[in-house]
C-alpha positions in Angstrom: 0.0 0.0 0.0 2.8 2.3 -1.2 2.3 6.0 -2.7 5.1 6.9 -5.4 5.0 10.5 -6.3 6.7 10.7 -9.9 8.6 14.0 -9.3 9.1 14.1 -13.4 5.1 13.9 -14.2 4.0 14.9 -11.0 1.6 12.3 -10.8 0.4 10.3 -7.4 0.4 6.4 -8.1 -1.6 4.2 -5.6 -3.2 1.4 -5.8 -6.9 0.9 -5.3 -6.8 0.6 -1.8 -5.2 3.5 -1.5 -7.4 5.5 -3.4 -10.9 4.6 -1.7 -9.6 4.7 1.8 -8.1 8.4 1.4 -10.9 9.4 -1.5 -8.4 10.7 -4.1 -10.1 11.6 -7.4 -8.8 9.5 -10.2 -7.4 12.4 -12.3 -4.4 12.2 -9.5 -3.2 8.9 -10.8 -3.8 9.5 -14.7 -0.5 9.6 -16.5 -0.1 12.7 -19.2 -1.2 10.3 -22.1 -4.5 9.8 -20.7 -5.1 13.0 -19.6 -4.6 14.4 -22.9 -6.7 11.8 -24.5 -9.7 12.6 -21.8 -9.0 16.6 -22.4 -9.4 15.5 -26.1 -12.4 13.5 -25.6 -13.9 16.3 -23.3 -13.0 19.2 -26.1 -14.8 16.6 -28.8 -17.9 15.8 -27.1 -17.9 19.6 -26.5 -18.1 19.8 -30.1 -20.6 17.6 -31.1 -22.6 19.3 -28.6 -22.2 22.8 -30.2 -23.1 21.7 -33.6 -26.2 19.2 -32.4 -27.1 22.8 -30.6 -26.9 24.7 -34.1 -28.4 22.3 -35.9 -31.6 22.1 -33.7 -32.1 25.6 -33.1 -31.8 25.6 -37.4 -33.7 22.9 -37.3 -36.5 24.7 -35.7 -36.3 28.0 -37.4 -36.4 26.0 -40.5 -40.0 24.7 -39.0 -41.1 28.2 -38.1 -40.5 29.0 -41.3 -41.8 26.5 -43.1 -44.7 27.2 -41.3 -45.2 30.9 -41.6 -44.7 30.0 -46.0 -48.1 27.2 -45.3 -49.9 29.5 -43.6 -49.5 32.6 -45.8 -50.2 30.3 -48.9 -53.6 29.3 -47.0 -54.2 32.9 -46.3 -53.7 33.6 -49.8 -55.7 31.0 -51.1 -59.4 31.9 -48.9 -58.7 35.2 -50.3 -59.0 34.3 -53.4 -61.7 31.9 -52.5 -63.9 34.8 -51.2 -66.3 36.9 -53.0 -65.7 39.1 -54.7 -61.9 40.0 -53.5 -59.2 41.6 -55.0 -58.9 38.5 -58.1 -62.6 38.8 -58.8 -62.5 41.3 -61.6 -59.8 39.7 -63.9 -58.7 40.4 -67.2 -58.9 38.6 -69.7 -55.6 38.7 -70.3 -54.7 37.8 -66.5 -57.3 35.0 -67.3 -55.3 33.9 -70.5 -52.2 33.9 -68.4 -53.2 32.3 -65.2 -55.9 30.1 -66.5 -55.5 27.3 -63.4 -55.6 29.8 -60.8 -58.7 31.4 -61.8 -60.6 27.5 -62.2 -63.7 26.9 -60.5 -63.8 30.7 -58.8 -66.0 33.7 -59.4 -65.2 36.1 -61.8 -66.1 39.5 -63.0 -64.6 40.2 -66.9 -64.8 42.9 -69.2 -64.7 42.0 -73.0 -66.3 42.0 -76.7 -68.9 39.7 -76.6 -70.4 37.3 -79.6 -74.6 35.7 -78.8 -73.9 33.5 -81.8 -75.0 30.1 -83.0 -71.1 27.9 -82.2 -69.7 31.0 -81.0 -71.0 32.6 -78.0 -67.9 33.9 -76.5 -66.2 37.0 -75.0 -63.2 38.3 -76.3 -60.5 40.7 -75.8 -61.0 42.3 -78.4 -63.5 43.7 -81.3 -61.2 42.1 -83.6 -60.4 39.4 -81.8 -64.1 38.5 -82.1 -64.9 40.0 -85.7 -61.6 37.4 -86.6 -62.1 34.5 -84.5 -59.3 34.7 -82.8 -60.6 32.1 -80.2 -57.1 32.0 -78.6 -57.9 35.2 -77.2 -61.2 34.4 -75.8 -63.3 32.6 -73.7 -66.4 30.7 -74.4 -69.5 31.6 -72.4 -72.5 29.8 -71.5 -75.9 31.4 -70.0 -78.6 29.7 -68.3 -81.9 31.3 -68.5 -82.7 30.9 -64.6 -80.0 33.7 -64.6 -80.0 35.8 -67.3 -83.3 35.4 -69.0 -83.2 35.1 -72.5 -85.3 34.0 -76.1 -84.0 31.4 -78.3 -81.2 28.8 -77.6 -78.3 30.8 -77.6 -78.1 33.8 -75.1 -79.2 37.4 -75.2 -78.8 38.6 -78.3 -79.4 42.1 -77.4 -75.2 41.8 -76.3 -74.1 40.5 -79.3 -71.5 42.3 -80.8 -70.8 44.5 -77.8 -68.3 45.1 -75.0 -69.6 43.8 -71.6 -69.4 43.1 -68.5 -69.5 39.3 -67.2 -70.0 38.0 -63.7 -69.5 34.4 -63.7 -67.8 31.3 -62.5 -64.5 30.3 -64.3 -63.8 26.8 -66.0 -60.4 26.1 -67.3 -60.9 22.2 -68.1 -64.2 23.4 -70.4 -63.1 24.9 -73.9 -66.1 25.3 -75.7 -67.5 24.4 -79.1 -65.0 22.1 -80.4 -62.9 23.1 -77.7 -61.3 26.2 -79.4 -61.4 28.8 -77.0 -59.3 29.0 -73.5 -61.9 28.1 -71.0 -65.7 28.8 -70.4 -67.4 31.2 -68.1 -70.2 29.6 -66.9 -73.0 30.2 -64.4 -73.1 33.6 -65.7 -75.3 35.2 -63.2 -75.0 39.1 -64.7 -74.6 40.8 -68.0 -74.3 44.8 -68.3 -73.2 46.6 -71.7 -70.3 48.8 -71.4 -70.9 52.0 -72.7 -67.8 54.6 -73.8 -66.9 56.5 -71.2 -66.9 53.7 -68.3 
C-alpha cells in the first residue's frame, strides 16, 4: 500500500486501496497520455454538442419558417376563394395567363362579346371577335334561370358589344370544339359597357 510520487510527471500512483480509503479523485493517478486523450475527448464531445445545438435551433427555425410559408399560402388561397376579393375582376388577359388559378372561382370580366350560334364567347378584343381569334377568348355559357333570354343561344341584345360578365370560371371546359381558353359559366349578370366607363 505504497504512494510513489513521480517527481518528473507529478503524478500520485496508488493502488486501489489507497485511493478509496483516502478518497483521491482519479485524475491524480492519470498519467499525461490519458489526460490528454480525456482533455481531447472532453474538447470533442464539446463539439458535437455545439453543432447538435446549431443544428436544432436551425432545425427549428427552419420549421417556423416553413410554417409561416403554409400559412400565408392558405391565407392567400381563402382570399381568393372569397367573393368578390381583389382576383374577382380579372382580365382577360390575367385569365389567359393564369388560366388554373382562376378555375372553379367567381369572376367579374370585361370583354367583346359574340350571342352567336357555335360561338358565343367574350373576347378581348373587337377584332379578336370580328376574326375569330378564339385563342384570345373565352367561351361563355348562359342559363336562363340567370339571365333570361329567347331562343337557344343567349341574349342577343349583347351581341357584338363590350360587356361586362360576372360568372364562374372553367379552365378544363373549352367550348365548341374546344377552341377557346376556357368557359365562363353560371353567368349570373350581363351589363353593356358603354364609352366612357
Amino acid at each position: 500500500m505504497a504512494i510513489r510520487l513521480n517527481l518528473t510527471g507529478i503524478h500520485i500512483r496508488a493502488n486501489e486501496e489507497v485511493r478509496s480509503r483516502y478518497f483521491m479523485p482519479d485524475s491524480l493517478f492519470t498519467t499525461g497520455k490519458e489526460q490528454m486523450w480525456k482533455m481531447n475527448l472532453r474538447r470533442g464531445v464539446r463539439s458535437w454538442l455545439h453543432v447538435f445545438v446549431t443544428m436544432a435551433a436551425v432545425g427549428t427555425w427552419l420549421a417556423f419558417t416553413a410554417s409561416d410559408i403554409s400559412r400565408n399560402a392558405a391565407h392567400a388561397q381563402e382570399k381568393l376563394q372569397a367573393y368578390p376579393n381583389e382576383d374577382f375582376q380579372a382580365s382577360i388577359v390575367q385569365l389567359l395567363a393564369h388560366r388554373d388559378r382562376y378555375h372553379g372561382k367567381k369572376i367579374q370580366i370585361k370583354g367583346f362579346l359574340h350571342v352567336r350560334f357555335e360561338d358565343s364567347a367574350i373576347y378581348l378584343s373587337k377584332d379578336d371577335g370580328e376574326h375569330g381569334i378564339t385563342t384570345n377568348g373565352f367561351w361563355v355559357s348562359f342559363e336562363k334561370a340567370n339571365v333570361p333570354f329567347e331562343g337557344a343561344v343567349g341574349p342577343g341584345e349583347f351581341d357584338r358589344k363590350y360587356v361586362v360578365i360576372e360568372g364562374t370560371f372553367n379552365a378544363r371546359s373549352r367550348g365548341h370544339h374546344s377552341a377557346w381558353q376556357g368557359s365562363i359559366e353560371k353567368i349570373s349578370r350581363v351589363v353593356e359597357l358603354k364609352k366612357g366607363r
